[in-house]
N, C-alpha and C positions, 0 to 999 in steps of 0.2 A: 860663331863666337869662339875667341881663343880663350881658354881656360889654363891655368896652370896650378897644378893641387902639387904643393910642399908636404913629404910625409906620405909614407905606405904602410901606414898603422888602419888597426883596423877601420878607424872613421874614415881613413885617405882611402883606403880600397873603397868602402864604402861608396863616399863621394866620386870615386872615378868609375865606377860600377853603374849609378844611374844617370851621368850626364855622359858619361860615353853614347849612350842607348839611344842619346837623342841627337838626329839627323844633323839640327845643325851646329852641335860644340864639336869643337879638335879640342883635343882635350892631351895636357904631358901632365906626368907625376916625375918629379925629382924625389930621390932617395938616396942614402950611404950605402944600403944593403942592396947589390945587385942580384942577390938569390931571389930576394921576396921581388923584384923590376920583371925580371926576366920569368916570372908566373905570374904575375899582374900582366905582362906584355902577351903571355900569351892565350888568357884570356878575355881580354877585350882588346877592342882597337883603339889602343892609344900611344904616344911615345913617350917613351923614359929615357931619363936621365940622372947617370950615377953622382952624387955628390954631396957637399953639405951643402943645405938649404939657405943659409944664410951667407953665402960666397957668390962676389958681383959676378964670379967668371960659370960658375955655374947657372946661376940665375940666366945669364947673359946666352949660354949655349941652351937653355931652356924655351928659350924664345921671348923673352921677359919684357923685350920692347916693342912687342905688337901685341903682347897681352892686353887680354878687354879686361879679364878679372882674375887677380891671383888670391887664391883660398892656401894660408899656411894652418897644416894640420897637423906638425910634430908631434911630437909628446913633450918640446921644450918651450914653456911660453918665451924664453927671450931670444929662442930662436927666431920661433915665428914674430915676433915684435922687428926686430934685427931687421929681417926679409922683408917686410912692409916699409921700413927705412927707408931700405934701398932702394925699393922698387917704387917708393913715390920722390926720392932726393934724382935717381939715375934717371930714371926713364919717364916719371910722371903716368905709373899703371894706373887707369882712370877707376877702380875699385878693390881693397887690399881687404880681406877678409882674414882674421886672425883667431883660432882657437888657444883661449888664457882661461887658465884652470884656474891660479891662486887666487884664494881671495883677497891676497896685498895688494893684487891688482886691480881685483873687480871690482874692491871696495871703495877705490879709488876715481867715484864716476868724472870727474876733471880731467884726468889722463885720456881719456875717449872726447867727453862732450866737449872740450874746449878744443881737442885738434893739438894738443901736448904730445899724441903720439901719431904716427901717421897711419892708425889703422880705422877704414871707415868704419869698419863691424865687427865687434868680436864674440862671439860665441864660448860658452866653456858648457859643452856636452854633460857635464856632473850637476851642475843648475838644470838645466832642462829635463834631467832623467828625475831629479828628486821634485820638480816640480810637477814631473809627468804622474808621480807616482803618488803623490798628494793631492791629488784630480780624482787619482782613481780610486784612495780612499775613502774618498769625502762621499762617492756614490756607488754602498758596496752592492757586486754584482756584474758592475759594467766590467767591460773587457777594453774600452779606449774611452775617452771623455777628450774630447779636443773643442778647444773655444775657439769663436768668431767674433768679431764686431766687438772687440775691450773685455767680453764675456759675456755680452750680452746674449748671444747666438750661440749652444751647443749643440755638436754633432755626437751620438754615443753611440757604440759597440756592445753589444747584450748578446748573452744566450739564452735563446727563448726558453723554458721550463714548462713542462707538465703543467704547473699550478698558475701561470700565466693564464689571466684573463684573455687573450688576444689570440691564445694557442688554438691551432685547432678549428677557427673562425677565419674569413675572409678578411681581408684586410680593409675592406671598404668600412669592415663596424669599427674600425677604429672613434671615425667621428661620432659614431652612435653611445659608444663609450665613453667618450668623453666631449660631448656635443660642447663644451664652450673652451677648449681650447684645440688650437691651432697645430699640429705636428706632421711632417712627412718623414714617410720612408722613403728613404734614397738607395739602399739596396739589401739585397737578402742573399746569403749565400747559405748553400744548402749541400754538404760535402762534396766543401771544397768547389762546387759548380755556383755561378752568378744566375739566380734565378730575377728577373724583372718586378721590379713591385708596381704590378699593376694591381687595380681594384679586385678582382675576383683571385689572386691567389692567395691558397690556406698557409697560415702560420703556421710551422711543424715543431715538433719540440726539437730541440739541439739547432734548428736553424740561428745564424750568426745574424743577426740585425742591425742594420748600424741605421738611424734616424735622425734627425735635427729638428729643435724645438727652441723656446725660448729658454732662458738660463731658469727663468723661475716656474716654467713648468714639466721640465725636464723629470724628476721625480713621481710624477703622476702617470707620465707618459711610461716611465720603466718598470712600474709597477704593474702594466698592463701586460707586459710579456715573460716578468716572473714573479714567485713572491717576494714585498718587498722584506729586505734584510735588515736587520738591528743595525743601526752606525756601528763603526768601525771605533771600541775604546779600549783593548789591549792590544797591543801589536809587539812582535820582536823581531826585530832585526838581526841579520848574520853578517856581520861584516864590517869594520870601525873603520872601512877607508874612507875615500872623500864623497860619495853619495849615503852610505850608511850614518857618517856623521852628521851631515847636512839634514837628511832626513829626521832622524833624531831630533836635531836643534830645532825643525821646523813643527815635528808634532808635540814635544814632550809638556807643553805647556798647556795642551787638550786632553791630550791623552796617557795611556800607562805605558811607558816604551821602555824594553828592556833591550839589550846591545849587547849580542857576545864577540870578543874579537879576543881571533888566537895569539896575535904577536904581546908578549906582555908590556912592553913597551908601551906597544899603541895604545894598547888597551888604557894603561898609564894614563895618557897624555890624551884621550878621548874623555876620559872619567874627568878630567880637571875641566875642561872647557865645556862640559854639558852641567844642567842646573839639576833637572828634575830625573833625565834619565837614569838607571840603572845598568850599568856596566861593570858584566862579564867576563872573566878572562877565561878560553876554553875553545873547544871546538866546538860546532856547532851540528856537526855531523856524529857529535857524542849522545846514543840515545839514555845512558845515564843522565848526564848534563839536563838535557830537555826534560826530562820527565819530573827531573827534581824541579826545576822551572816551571810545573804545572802549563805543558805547552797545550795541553789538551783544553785549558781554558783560554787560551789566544785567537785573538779575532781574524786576527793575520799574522802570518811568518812570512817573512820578507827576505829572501837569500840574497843578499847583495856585494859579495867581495868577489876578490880578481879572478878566483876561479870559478868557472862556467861550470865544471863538472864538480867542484863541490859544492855549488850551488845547487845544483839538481839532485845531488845524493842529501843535502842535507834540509830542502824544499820537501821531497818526495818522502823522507822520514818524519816530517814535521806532520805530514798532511795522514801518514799513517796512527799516528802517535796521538790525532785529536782535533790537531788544529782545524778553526774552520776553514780559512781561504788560505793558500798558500803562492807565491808569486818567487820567481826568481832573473834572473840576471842573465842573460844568456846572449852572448856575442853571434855564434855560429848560425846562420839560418837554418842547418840543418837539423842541428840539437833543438833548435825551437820550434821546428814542425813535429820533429818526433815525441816532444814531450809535452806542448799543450793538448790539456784535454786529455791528458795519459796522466793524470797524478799529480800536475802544475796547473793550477789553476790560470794562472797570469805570467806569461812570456814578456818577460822586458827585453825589447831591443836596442841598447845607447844608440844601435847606428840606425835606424830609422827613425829615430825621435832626433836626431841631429841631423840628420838629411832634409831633413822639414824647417829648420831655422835657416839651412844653406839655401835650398833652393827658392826661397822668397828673397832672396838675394841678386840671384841667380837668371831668374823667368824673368821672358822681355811682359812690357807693360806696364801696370801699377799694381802688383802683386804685393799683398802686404801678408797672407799667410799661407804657406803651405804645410799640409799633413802628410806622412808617406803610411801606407794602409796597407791588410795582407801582405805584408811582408814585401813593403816593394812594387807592387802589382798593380796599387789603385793610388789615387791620390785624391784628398780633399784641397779647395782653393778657394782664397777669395781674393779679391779684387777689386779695385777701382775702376766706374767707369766714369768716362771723359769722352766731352765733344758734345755737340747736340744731335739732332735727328737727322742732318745733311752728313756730316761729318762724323756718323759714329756708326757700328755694324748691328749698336745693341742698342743705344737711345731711341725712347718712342716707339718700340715694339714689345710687342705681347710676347713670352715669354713661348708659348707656341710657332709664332714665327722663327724665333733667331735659329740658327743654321748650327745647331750642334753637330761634332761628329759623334759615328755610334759609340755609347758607352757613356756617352757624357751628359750632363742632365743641373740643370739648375734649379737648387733645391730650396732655397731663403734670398732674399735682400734685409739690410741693414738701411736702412733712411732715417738718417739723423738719429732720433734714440730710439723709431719704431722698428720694429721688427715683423715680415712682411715672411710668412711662407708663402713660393714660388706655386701658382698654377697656371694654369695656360693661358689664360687669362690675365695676368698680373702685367702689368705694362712697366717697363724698365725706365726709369730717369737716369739725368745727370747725375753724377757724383754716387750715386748709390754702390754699399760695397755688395759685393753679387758673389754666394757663395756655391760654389761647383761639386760636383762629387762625378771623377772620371775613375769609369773600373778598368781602363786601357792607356797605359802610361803612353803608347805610342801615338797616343790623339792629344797629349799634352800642346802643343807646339799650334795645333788648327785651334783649341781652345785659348791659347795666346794673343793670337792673331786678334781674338775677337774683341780684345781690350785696346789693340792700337786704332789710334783714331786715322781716320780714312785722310790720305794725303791731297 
């Protein structure tokens, strides 16, 4: 599949970083900056091309008329709108993917659903990340919460605790625990190694557990591997740009949300357009500041502005100074390995929490949601299947048969409003969405396969 990613900003590297990986995308990145091309080029295999993204002659030297799917990831929404123009007025690109930040645009849903602009799918990475992170408050403790099936199917991220009923105990008393409802584990990691969750092994404390359950007994289920924690009703946020605001606007009507933002300006013009919140003007990395802010009574501290390193100096002070859970913002993969579980409670990554809205885009099949997990490493999926039992690889068989590759495991279905965790036994229908958990990106592509129907 020809790929073309507009944009070698952090989401563009991102995106060309994990479909490069996979065998069958050729994959070009167009960019202005030939410094960031030429270290993008050299490490992965892809081709670049210097120019603006929205120019037919560029576009054109891009490859742009044998393109299967162009993803624009500037940082300009009318760039990227611009480039989608072109690419469906010139060439007729059979799929235009567009990342649009504004909300003059997004709030605009006519512009998209009627086909007013010619971009088929637009994503704005600041929606996703405050929506990712309003997941994560709503169930404190977890480390990922990603939904299935409308919501009806979640998948969570825990770290086991000492005080975890589950700790320490086989994994088979799960059912014993909790004999009337339903939950599986889908995988265990246990520093940094992929242990298998089979029946006989022991739950450790610090082990990473990630499970799927239904939406309404998910809570019950997390409760078993730690103690459960107070809701989340003070929170402060670091940061008044476009995901600190959004999040703000989104909690401040539940809960106590206080907002420090250093630019006084913003700060300004952040305080007019929030109702209930409380905004700051200050550094957030001021341990005066906080402590007069009673941060030590905060349920969470939330680092969330443009910089990654004063996120974590002013995360890692927050979490000294009292706070209980502390969460920050953090671009670099390597700043995020080094700092989760070191004093950050919660590792935000924009670019894998938007890898996950691309690549359901992206996978051949009927893929309707992808998750990017460990940092890149593992993926959650789900899927539609199609065909019947002549004509399909997974209709009509038990869920023991079907032909996974290793690493890959199918862990729930979705049929109609019921919700069905996967055992070997479980026999696969039409139309059913069929939720996956692969701890080996490089088996992505055999697990694709297994949604096209047989020719």
């Amino acid at each position: 599949m020809k790929i073309l990613i507009l944009g070698a900003g952090q989401v563009g590297r991102t995106a060309a970083h994990h479909l490069s990986r996979e065998p069958a995308n050729d994959v070009t990145v167009v960019d202005s900056r030939e410094d960031v091309l030429r270290d993008l080029q050299d490490r992965l295999d892809i081709r670049v091309v210097a120019g603006s993204a929205s120019y037919p002659s560029v576009l054109e030297a891009a490859g742009i008329a044998d393109t299967d799917i162009m993803i624009a990831l500037t940082s300009s929404d009318e760039v990227n709108i611009v480039a989608c123009e072109i690419a469906h007025a010139l060439y007729r690109t059979p799929m235009r993917i567009a990342r649009i930040r504004a909300a003059e645009y997004t709030s605009q849903t006519r512009l998209f659903d009627e086909g007013a602009l010619a971009v088929d799918v637009w994503i704005s990475p600041e929606q996703l990340v405050t929506e990712y992170i309003a997941r994560l408050l709503s169930f404190p403790g977890a480390l990922q919460v990603l939904d299935f099936a409308d919501g009806r199917i979640q998948l969570v991220g825990v770290r086991a605790r000492r005080e975890g009923l589950l700790v320490g105990k086989k994994l088979r008393t799960l059912r014993e625990h909790l004999p009337d409802i339903d939950a599986r584990v889908a995988a265990i990691y246990r520093d940094e190694r992929l242990v298998q969750p089979e029946a006989d092994v022991i739950i450790q404390e610090n082990d990473e557990v990630f499970f799927v359950a239904a939406a309404d007994d998910l809570r019950k289920v997390l409760a078993e591997l730690r103690r459960r924690e107070d809701p989340v009703r003070r929170l402060v946020i670091a940061g008044g740009g476009n995901i600190g605001f959004r999040l703000a606007q989104t909690l401040e009507k539940t809960n106590q949300v206080k907002l420090i933002e250093r630019d006084a300006q913003r700060a300004r013009q952040v305080s007019e357009r929030l109702e209930n919140t409380i905004v700051l003007h200050g550094d957030a990395a001021d341990e005066e500041l906080l402590v007069e802010e009673n941060i030590d009574s905060a349920d969470v501290f939330a680092a969330l502005t443009n910089s990654e390193e004063a996120n974590i100096m002013s995360a890692m002070l927050a979490k000294r100074l009292g706070a209980r859970r502390v969460m920050a913002l953090i671009n670099r993969p390597t700043y995020g390995d080094l700092m989760e579980n070191r004093g950050i409670d919660i590792v935000i990554s924009p670019q894998n929490i938007t890898i996950g809205a691309l690549l359901a885009h992206v996978r051949r099949g009927d893929v309707v949601r992808v998750y990017s997990l460990r940092r890149g490493a593992a993926e959650a999926i789900e899927a539609v299947v199609h065909g019947s039992e002549g004509g399909s690889q997974l209709v009509g068989r038990r869920v023991q048969e079907v032909k996974l590759p290793e690493g890959a495991s199918i862990i729930a279905l979705a049929r109609g409003e019921q919700v069905i965790m996967a055992h070997r036994d479980t026999v696969i229908a039409a139309e059913d969405h069929v939720i996956l958990f692969v701890t080996d990106k490089r088996h992505v592509e055999a697990v694709e396969r297994l949604f096209q129907a047989a020719s």
